[in-house]
Structure formats: C-alpha cells, structure tokens
N, C-alpha and C positions, 0 to 999 in steps of 0.2 A: 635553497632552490637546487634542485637536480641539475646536472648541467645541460648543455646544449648540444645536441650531437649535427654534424654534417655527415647525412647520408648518402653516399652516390646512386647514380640513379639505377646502375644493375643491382647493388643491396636493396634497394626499396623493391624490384621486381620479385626479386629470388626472396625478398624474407616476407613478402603480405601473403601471400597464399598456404604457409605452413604453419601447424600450430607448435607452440614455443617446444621446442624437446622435452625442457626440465618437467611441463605440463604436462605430456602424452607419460613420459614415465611415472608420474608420481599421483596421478588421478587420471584415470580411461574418460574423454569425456562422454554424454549423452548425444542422442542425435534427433531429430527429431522428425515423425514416421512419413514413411512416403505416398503423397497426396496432402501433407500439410499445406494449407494456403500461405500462412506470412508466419513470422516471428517478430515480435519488438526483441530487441537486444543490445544491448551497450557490445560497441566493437570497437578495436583500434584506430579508425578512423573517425567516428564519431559515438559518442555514448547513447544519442534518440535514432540507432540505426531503426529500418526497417528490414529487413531480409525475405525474399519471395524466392522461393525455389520453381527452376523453371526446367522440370524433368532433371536434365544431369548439371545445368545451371542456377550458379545462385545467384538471385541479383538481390543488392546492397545497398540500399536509399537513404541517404543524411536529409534529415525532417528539417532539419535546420539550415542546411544551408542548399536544401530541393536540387542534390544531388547525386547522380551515381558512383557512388565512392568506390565499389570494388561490384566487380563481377570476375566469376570464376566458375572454373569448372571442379564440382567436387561436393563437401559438404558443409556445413555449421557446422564446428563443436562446439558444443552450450556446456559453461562449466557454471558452477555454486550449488550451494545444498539442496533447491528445491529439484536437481535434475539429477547430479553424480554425491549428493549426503556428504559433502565436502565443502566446508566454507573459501574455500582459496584451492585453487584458481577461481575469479569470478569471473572474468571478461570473456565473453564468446571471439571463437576465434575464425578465420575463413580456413579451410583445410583443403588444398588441392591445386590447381594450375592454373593461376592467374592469368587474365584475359584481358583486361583493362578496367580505369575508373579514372575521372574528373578532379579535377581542381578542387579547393573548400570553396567554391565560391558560387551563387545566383548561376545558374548556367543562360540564362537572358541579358541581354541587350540591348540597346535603341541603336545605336549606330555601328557601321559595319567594322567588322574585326580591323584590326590597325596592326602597324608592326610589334607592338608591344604588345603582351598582354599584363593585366595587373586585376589582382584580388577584388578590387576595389571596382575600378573600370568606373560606368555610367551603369551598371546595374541597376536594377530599380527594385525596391524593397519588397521581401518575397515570405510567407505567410502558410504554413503546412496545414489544410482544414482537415484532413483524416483522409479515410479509405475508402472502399466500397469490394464488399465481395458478393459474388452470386451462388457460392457454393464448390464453385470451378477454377476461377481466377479472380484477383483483384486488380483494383484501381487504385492506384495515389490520387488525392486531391489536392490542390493547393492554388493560392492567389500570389498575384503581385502588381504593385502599383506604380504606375506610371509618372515621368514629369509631371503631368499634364493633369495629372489628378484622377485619370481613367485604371478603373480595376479590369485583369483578366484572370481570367480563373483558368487550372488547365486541370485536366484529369490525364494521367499515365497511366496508359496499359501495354506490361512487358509480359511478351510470349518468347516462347521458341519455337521457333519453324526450319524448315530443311534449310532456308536461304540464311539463316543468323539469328541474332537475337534480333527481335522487332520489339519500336516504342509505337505503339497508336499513341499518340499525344491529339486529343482534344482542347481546342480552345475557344473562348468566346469571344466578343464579335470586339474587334482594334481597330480603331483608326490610321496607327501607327503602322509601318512595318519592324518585325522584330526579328532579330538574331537569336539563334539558339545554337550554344556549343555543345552538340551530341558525339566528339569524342575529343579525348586530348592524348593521342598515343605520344609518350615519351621517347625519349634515342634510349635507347637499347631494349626496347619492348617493342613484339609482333607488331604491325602496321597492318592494320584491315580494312579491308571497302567500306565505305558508310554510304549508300543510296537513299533514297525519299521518293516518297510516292502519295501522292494526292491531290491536294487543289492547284488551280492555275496560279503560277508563279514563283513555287518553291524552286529553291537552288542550291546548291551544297556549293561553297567557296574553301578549300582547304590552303591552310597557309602554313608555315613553318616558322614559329612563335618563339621566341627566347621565354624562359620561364623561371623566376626567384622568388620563391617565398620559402614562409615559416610554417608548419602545423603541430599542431602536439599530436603527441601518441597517448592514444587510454591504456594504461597499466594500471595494475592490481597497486601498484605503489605508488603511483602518481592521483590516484583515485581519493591517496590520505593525505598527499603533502601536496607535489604540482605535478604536471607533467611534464615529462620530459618533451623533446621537439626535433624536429626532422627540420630540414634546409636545404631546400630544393633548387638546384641552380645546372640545368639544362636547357635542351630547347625542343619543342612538343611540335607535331603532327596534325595541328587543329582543323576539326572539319565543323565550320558552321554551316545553318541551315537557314535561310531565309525566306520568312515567312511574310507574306504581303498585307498590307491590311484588307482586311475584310468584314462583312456583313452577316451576322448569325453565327453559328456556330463553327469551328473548321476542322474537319480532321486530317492529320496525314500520318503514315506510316515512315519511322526511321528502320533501317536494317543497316546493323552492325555485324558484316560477314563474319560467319566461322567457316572452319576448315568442317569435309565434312564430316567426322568423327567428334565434331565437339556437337554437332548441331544435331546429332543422334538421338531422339529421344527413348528414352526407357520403356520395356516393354512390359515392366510389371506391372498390376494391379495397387491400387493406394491400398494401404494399411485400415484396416478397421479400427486402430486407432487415432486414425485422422478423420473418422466417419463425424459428420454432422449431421442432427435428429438424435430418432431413441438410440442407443446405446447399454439400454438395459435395463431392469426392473429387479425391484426386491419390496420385502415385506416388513412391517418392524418387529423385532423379537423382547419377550424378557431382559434385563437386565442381570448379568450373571453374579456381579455382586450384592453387596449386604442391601438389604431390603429396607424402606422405611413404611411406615404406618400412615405415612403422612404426603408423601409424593415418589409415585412411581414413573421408574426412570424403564427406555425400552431404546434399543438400537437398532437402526438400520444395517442391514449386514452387505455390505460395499462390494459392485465387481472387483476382482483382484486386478484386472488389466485399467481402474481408473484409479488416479490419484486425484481421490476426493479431497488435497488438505484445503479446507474451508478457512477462506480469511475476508469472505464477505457475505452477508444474508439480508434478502429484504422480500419483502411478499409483492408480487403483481395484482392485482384487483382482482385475476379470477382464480383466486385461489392457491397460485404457483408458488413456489417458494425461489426464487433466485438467487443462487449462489456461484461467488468466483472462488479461485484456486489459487494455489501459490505458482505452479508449473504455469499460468496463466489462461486456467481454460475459464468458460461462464456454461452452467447450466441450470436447466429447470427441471424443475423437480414437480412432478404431477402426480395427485392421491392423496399428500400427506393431510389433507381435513378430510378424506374419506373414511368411515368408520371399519370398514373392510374392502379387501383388495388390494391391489401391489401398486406399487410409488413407482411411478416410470421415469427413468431418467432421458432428460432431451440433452445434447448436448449442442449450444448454441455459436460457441467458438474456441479457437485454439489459438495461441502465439501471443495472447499478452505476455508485457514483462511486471511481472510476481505484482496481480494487482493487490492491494491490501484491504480493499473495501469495496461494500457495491451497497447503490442507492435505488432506490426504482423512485418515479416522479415521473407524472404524464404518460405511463405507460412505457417510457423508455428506463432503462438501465445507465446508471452514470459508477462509474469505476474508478478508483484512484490509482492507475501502475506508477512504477516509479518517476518515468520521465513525462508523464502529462495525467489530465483528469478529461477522461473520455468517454462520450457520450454514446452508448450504445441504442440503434434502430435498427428494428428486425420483422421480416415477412416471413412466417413460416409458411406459407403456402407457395410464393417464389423461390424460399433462401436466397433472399438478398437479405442481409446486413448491412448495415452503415456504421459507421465509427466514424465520430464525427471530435476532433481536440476541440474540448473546452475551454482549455488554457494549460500551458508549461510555461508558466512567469515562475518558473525556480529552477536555480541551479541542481545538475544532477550529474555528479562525477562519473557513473558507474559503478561503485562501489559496495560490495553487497547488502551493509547495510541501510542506504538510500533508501531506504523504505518511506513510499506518501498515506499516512493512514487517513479515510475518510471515505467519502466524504458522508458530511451529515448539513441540514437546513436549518440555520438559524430562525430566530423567530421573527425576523424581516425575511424569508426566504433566499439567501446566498449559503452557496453552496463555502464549506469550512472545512481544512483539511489539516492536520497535524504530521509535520517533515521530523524525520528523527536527526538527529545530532552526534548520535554517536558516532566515531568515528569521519567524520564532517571535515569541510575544510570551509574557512574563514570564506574565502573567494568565490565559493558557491554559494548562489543567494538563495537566502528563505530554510537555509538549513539548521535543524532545531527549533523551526517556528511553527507556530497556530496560524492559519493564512486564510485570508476571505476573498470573496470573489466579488470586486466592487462593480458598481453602475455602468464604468465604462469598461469590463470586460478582463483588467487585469486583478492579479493579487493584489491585496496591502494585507502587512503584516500586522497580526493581532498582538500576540506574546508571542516571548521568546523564552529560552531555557529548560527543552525537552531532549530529553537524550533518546530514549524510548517511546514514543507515544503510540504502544500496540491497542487503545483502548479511546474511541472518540463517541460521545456521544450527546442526546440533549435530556432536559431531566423540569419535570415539572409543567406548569400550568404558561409561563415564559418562556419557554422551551433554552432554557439557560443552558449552556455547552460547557461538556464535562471533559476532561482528557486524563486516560490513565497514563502513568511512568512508570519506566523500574528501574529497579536499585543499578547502581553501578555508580562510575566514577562522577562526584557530587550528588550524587540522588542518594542520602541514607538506605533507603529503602523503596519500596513501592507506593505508590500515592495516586490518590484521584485529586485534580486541578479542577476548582473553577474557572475557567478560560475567560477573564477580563481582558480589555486592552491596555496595552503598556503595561504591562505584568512579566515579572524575571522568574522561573520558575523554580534558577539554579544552574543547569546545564550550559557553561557558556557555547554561543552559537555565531552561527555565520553570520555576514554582512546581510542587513542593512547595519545591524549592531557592530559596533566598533572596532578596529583590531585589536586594539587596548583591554576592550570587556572579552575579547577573547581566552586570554589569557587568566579571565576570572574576576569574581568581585569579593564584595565580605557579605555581603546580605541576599535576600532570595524573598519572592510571597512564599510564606509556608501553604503545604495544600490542604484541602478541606480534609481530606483523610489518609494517615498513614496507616499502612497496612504491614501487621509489625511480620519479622520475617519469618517469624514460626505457623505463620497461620499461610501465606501468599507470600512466594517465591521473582513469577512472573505474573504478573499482573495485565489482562488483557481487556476483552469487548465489553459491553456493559450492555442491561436493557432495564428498562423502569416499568413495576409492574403498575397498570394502570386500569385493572377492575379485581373482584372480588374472585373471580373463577380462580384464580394462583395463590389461594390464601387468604390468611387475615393483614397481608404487608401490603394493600395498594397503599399506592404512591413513595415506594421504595425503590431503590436502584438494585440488580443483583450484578455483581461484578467478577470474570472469571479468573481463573488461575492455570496457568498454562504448566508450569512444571508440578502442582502439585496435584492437578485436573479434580480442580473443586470449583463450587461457585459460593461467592459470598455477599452475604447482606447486608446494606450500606443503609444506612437509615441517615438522612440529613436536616440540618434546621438551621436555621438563620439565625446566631445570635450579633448582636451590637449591625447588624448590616451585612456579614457573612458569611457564610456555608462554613461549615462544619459537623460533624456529627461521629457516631459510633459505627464499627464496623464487627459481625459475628460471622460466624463458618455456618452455615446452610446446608447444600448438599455435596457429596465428594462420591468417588470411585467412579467416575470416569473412564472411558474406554481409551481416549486419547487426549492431548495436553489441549485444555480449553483454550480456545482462540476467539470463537463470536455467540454470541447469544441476538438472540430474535424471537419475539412472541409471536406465535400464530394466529389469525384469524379468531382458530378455538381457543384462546386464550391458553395456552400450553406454550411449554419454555422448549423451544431447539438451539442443541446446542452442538456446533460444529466444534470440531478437533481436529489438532494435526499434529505430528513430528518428526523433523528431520535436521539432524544439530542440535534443534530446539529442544532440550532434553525435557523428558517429561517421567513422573512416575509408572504413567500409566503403559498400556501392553499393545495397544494399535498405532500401527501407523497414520490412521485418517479415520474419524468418526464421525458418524451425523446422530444424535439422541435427540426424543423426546422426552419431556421431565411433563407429570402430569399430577396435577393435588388429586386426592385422594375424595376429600372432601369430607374427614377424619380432622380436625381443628389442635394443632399440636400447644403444651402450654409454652409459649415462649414469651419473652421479653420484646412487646413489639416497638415500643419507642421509647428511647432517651433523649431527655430534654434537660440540657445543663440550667441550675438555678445560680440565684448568686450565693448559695450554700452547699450547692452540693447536686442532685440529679432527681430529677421525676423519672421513675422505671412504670411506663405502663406495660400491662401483659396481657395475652389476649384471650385469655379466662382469668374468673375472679383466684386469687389466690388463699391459700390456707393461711388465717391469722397469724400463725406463727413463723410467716415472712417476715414479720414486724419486730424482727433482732437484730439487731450492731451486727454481734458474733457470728450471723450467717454470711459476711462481708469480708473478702479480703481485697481489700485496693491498695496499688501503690500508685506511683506515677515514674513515669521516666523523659528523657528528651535525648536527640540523636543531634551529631553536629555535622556543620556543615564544613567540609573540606573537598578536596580534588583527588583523595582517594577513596579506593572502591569502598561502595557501604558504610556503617557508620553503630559500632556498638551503642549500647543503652547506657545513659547518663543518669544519676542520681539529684537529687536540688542539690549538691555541694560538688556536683560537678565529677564524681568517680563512677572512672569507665567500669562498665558489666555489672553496675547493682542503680537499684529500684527504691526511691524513699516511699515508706508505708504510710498509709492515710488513715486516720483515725475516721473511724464513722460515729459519728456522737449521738445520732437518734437516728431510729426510720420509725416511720406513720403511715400507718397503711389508711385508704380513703375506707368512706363507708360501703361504697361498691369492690370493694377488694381487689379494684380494679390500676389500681395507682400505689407507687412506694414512694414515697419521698426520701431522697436519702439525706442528712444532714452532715457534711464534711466539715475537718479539720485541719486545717494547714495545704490546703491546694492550690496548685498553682497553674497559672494559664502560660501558654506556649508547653504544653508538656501534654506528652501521651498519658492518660486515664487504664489504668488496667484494671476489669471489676471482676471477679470472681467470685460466685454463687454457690453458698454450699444449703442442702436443706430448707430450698424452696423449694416448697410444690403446692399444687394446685388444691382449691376447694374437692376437688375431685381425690385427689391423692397422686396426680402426674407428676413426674418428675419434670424439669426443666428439661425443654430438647436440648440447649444449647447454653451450656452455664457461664460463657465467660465473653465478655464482648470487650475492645478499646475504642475507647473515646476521645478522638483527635481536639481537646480545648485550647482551641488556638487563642480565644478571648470568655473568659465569667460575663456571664451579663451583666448589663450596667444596672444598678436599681433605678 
C-alpha cells in the first residue's frame, strides 16, 4: 500500500490547478477545441469526472458522489494514446487557476447545517441518471432518495455569466425542505459571494465548519496498485441553501461570484471541430492493395481533421451506419447502401471517455465508455441529445487500460459487456469479467479471467456470446471464448473473485479457438455471416486482426456439448489495424481500423472499408468437423479425385502452457518446448459428390492444437485451394 500523505490546505490549493511538471515536460498534452460541450475523463479527484467548459471556465462534476469537485479557470489537459499517441501519462489533469470545489460527499441534506460537518452526515442516497445537451449547453441529471422513501430528481445547468458562475438547479416536487451545500471555501482559498434567486423561501445560511477527512488521489500509479490519499483537517466557509418544500417543479438559480476578469467570456468563435451534424463527406475508393478474385475490398478516404479510429459499428433501421471513436466521439454515417454518391458524415457527439462499443436497439445508441454503459437519445431536428447511464456497477480506476468492451444482447435480451483485466486491481470490481445486466438493473458477473477482451460478440441460431483475448501474461495466445457462467478463462481478476485467485490458479476453461501466433497477433471484433451474399461460409464467424490488419475465418461446431472448431486466414492488407467488423444491410462486410500505440502493420491511422464477394465462388475448405478418427474437410466445390492421398497431408499437433508469463511457445505430446509431433494420416475417402474428405488419423490427441497443411488439392475445375492451411482448436474427439 502507498502511504498516506497529510496535505495542508495551501498545498491542496496551489497543486489541483497545475498539471504534474514531470507530465507537461515529457508529453505536451491535447486539449480539447473550443465550443466543446462536456468530456467524461478520469481526474484526480474522481476517475467518473464529468468536465463542462464554460467559455474561460471549467467545471468538474463527480458522477458519483453528484459533486463539484474542482472548478477553475483555465483548461483540461487530456493525456493517453487516443489523444497525445502516448500511453502514460493517462489521468486528465485541471490546468490553470483554481477557484473552488466541494467535499466527496452528497451535497444534500435533510436537516440544517450543524457545527460539524461530516462525510457521511444525514445525506440521503444519491444516483447519477446522465446528461442532456441541446447543442449549446448541458444538463447533469441525477436522483436521490429520501428517509421517507420519496425520490427527487435534480437537473444542473452551469453557465457563465458577468455575475459568476451560475447553477439553475431544477428540482421536483418535496415534501421535505432540503439543504444544499453550493460552496465549501477552505482557510487559505479565495472566499466569494454565493447568492440564490428564485422561488419563495430560499435562504443561503453560511457557517464556518471544522472539516476532517480522507480522499484518494487518481494517479497513473495508484490506478495499478492503490491510491494514494490526501487528510484534510481545516475549517471551511460553508454556504448552504435552503430549499423549502414544494409542489411541481422548482427552479432556482445559485451564483458563485467571480472577480470580474474570471467571469470574462471568450470572444472567439467554437472550432469546427466541435461542430455537431455534417462534418463532411467522401466517396468509397479502390483498394490499393493485392486484389482478390473473390472479394473486393474499397476504402473510404477520411477527413484528415477527424479521428475516425472506429471501436464500435451497428446499423440504425434506416440505413445509417453508427459508429463510436476511441477519442470518444459517435457518428453517423449516411450513403453507404447507396449505389452512388458520397457517404455524408453526421457527427452526433464529442466527450466520451474511449467508448469501446456501440449497440443500436429501439432506435437508440447504447455505448460502452470505460466508466458506465450509456444510453444514447437523439433529435436531429432540435439537437437535443440525452445520455442517459445504464449502469457503472464496476469498478473503474482510471487506468488506461480500463477498457468496457460491448455491449452485445444475449438471447434473453440483456445487455453483456467484457472489462479487460490487464493491468487491474483486485479492489476494483468486475475487472476481467463478462458482466450482465440483471432484472433488477445491476451487473452479475458471468466469467471471469479476460485480460484483453477487444472482441464481444453473439454467434448462431441461440445467439450464444462469444469474447475474443489476447496473448499476454497467462493467455498463451489469442483465443475466442464461449462465454458460459462460472467459467475461468485464465487471467486472474478482480473481486467478486477472491484475493487468493488473484494471485493465480493451475487450471483455466480452455477456449473454443486458438488462434496460433503466426496467423493473429491481436485479436479483435467479430461478425457472423449469416446469408449467402458473403460467400459459400453462412453461418461462420469472421474475426479480426489488429496488428496484422487481417480478417479470419472461424468455422465452429459442437463436439461432446462444446464449441470448438478451426480457424484459416481470409482476407488481409488492410489500410489500418482491424478493430470492428459489422455487416450491412447489403450484406457487405465494413470494416473499421484504427492505430495509435496499438501497433499495427498497416499504413493508416483510422480506416472505414467495405469488403464485397465478388460472386466468383473460391475452392476452399468450408467446414471441419472432427470425427472420432480423424476430420470431415467439406469444400465448396467438388474436388479433383486425386485429393483422395495421405501424401497431400501434413498435420502435426501442438499445445501451449498455461503460466503467469507472457505468451506461451508450442509444446510437442512429450511435452518439448518449440516442436510439433507429426500425425500420420492413414487413409482419406473422398464422398461420391467430391464434395467431402474424410481424413483418417493416427495417434491424435485432444486438448492439443490440429495444424493441417494442404499440398496438391485442387478442384474438379483445376483451382487451386484459396487457403491451404487451417488449425483446429480439439479440445475433446467425439464420443462414439
């Protein structure tokens, strides 16, 4: 454990407004443009900030505990890769001349301020429901519930005006009258006017508070271990406001005087890259790499001023394609089922933090960012937006890999979202887990044991939920998981899971397929093709490749009760590191790219493609199906009889182990690292439709990767095989 710092209260003043030194030298941060409405961002005070720039103010909202933690005058610096292509520093920082912020605590009340104050108080339990923007400004929304059993909702709206910063606080109708602490100036920080204005009754009481407590600070280092902590022991400034009960709706207006050069607003115009709507238009082009015969691949050619990296795709019902960003933006994409004519980009919003997914359902948008799963509603004819939290029943340090992938709809319709593990901390809950959205509105955890899960999806007729890995520490390699309940997938993880299993176990569910490292690198989005326009592979999963920007073809089947199956290489040369696939409408594959850190082979930084069959039928190997001798290879024309040889066969087998370091070489059956034992093929029979091979093995074994290598088959036609070599994840031989 880090230790404990006692901070005086002029340190606490003089160090929240500047960003760290070792940070401004060693990485410039980003900023982000002016007229932006909000940002989500993990900050030193709370990791679920919200941030609202208000002309030359920023104000600084804890979702969690529905308070203003820092306002100042000045700007965000936003640091991590998707902003400054730098993994560390990740924490956004407040940059400029602190003005005041609140306690961690409920800033409501039932009974009137006392001599004391304390964290805890008689507060009453307090519930963040999302935002509301119109294009101009936003709204906080949030509840809290009463002794008494009575809910009020309040909506905040913070402006700036000549007179100070102003809260409209809206509230609904109480029986109660309620306290609200709208400022808490510390000894040795400014002291400013707090006024109110509105309905009959309000009164501002200020009193002169002794004040003790604890709060952690979010660091880059405390984000992997704990955080460190601040010890507050002064005495505060406090101005409550008392609000009477009332009937209907209530508004009143708080004003927290500035001097007046803070309260100055800017007189520039917002950035056209804060504009919300089009934003721009493009056409799809050729493909500059190697060509197939069999699916043509074409690319959209990107404003340079947007940072398209694409980490979520789903179609709207009329025909849009909706896609989120890593930088955290959402747009829509209009044209791409047009046969000609240009793709017009809408852009729908800015200031997510790095969502990693997006779902459409009912017409609405649902997004996974790191610190909640948020329901997006939109009027393009007002520009009003709603952002409405779903749920943040998980832990979220701030840490850059904090990444929520998802979400995707099970086959009871709840929403399922995959928390990565890597680099995690025990004490954050739900980290490294599969999580579902239960009846009464929180998570339960499905599985546990993901380090990576860039890849969630559902697959089949059940719509059974799939989740890719990648290799790293305990994950041999890359893998697609069948997502069962109580299932360990390997990666030890956060609590609810045990401190003990933290630390590691000896065994793991092996997943339905490994994906060996020469073929998939990083391992990402998945889509299942599910008609004939994409080929002769309906009902196949295609799964991408981010470092090696390929896509590859997962053929699966159920032997003894469980998924398993073969995986081959598809199509490759990619413009940027595959991140999400989505089939369209037209039954055409898009596929979204991105890289920044994320290394990738490829030559762009952000790609949107289509991939389109040709409707030219290639000879491939379209399923394997393990026997209890050996493999059924169907193909998808008849083959030439002279497939029907041992000698065109080279198979071995290999298995990877399971440990706590990174990756994991290939094992032989007598257990020696970096070689492969070879499989005799003792007969193949080809069917009368030349349509089937049956392989006949010798000495095979299950829990072991299948490697098959094709030499001198080809087709009744004379084709050669598109794709000669496929592995075959045999986790279990069929039973006879």
């Amino acid at each position: 454990m880090l230790p404990r710092l006692f901070i005086p209260l002029i340190a606490i003043a003089c160090a929240l407004p500047l960003a760290v030194p070792s940070q401004a030298e060693t990485v410039r941060p980003a900023h982000d443009p002016l007229g932006q409405l909000f940002r989500y961002a993990p900050m030193p005070k709370a990791t679920r900030s919200i941030v609202i720039p208000l002309g030359n103010i920023q104000f600084a909202f804890d979702t969690e505990n529905l308070r203003e933690h820092s306002v100042w005058r000045g700007k965000l610096d936003l640091y991590g890769p998707q902003y400054v292509n730098a993994k560390r520093p990740f924490i956004a920082q407040p940059n400029g001349q602190f003005l005041w912020g609140n306690p961690p605590t409920l800033p409501w009340r039932t009974r009137p301020p006392g001599a004391k104050f304390s964290l805890e108080g008689d507060q009453p339990k307090g519930k963040f429901t999302g935002t509301t923007t119109d294009g101009k400004s936003v709204t906080l929304r949030y509840t809290f519930q009463l002794e008494t059993g009575e809910t009020v909702a309040v909506q905040l709206h913070p402006s700036n005006s000549p007179r100070g910063l102003q809260r409209a606080l809206t509230i609904s109708q109480c029986k109660s009258p309620l306290w609200f602490l709208a400022n808490s100036f510390q000894n040795g920080t400014a002291k400013r006017a707090v006024t109110v204005d509105g309905i009959n009754g309000l009164a501002v009481q200020v009193t002169s508070t002794p004040l003790s407590y604890t709060e952690p600070i979010i660091t880059e280092a405390g984000a992997e271990t704990i955080y460190d902590t601040q010890t507050i022991e002064t005495v505060a400034e406090q101005h409550w406001v008392l609000v009477p009960p009332h009937k209907g709706e209530a508004t009143f207006i708080i004003t927290t005087h500035h001097d007046e050069h803070l309260a100055a607003l800017p007189k520039n115009a917002a950035s056209p890259l804060a504009k919300i709507g089009e934003v721009g238009q493009a056409e799809f082009k050729p493909g500059a790499g190697p060509r197939s015969a069999y699916y043509k691949t074409e690319y959209l050619p990107l404003p340079p001023d947007l940072d398209l990296l694409i980490t979520g795709m789903d179609w709207l019902g009329d025909g849009r394609l909706a896609v989120c960003t890593w930088p955290g933006e959402v747009y829509l994409l209009d044209g791409l089922l047009h046969d000609a004519g240009p793709v017009t980009l809408n852009r729908l919003a800015k200031g997510l933090n790095e969502p990693m997914g997006l779902l459409v359902r009912d017409g609405r948008l649902y997004v996974s960012q790191k610190p909640e799963l948020t329901e997006i509603a939109f009027d393009e004819k007002t520009n009003r937006t709603k952002f409405t939290r779903v749920s943040a029943d998980w832990g979220y340090s701030g840490h850059y890999n904090a990444f929520s992938y998802g979400p995707v709809l099970d086959r009871d319709g709840r929403f399922v979202l995959a928390n990565a593990g890597h680099s995690g901390r025990w004490d954050m809950k739900f980290m490294g887990w599969a999580i579902r959205r239960g009846s009464n509105g929180t998570m339960d955890g499905v599985a546990s044991g993901f380090r990576e899960p860039n890849g969630i999806g559902v697959f089949g007729p059940e719509r059974d939920v799939f989740v890719t890995d990648n290799q790293g520490h305990w994950t041999a390699v890359c893998e697609l998981n069948h997502l069962r309940p109580g299932k360990y997938f390997g990666r030890p993880s956060s609590t609810p899971d045990s401190k003990k299993l933290y630390e590691g176990r000896g065994t793991f569910t092996p997943p339905a397929i490994w994906f060996p490292y020469s073929l998939a690198r990083s391992i990402s989005g998945m889509a299942e093709i599910r008609d004939n326009r994409f080929g002769p592979f309906k009902g196949q999963l295609l799964v991408g490749d981010f470092q090696n920007a390929l896509v590859t073809r997962v053929f699966l089947e159920k032997v003894n009760g469980e998924y398993q199956g073969a995986v081959f290489s598809f199509i490759t040369g990619f413009r940027s590191g595959v991140n999400r696939l989505s089939f369209g409408p037209d039954g055409n594959l898009y596929v979204g790219g991105l890289q920044r850190t994320w290394t990738s082979i490829a030559p762009d930084p952000a790609s949107l493609e289509r991939v389109t069959f040709t409707g030219s039928t290639p000879f491939s190997i379209r399923k394997v199906e393990a026997r209890l001798d050996g493999f059924l290879l169907t193909f998808t024309e008849p083959a030439n009889p002279s497939a029907a040889n041992p000698d065109n066969f080279d198979i071995s087998q290999f298995r990877y182990t399971y440990h706590s370091d990174y990756g994991s070489p290939r094992f032989n059956h007598a257990g020696e690292k970096g070689s492969q034992t070879p499989i005799e093929v003792t007969d193949a029979t080809l069917s009368a439709n030349r349509l089937e091979l049956r392989l006949s093995l010798s000495e095979w074994r299950e829990g072991h990767v299948t490697q098959v290598r094709c030499f001198d088959v080809i087709s009744e036609a004379g084709k050669d095989l598109w794709h000669d070599t496929f592995h075959y994840t045999l986790n279990q031989i069929p039973k006879p």
